[in-house]
N, C-alpha and C positions, 0 to 999 in steps of 0.2 A: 169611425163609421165606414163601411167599407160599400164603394162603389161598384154597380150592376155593368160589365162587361157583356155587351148585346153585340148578336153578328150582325152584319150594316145588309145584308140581303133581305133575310127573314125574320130578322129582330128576336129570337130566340136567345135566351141568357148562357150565353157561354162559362163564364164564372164572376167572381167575385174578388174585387183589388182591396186591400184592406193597405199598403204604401208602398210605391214602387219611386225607386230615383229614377231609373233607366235601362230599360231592357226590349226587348222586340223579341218576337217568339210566334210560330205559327200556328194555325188552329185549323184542325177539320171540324166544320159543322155539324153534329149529329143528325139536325133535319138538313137542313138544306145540301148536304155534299160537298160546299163551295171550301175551299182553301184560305184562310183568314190569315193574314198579316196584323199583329196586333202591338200597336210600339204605346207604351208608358215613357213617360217622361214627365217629372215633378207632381206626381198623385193626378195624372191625367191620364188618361187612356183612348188610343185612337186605333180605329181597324176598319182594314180595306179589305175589300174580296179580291183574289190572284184570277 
């Protein structure tokens, strides 16, 4: 089942994790602009706005 990756500003769905071990990777917001910091580690997903 693959989990909904949300940016932490405006909660808009960035994408979708379907199994990640470990990776980090950045993301620009479509709506909000903001720069997203996005780290996986063990089929979890966390993201901070830069």
């Amino acid at each position: 089942m693959a989990k909904v990756v949300k940016c932490p500003v405006c909660t808009k769905r960035l994408m979708d994790m379907l199994s990640a071990k470990e990776a980090e990777l950045q993301i620009k917001c479509p709506k909000c602009k903001k720069v997203i910091n996005v780290s996986f580690l063990n089929n979890q997903a966390h993201g901070e706005a830069v």
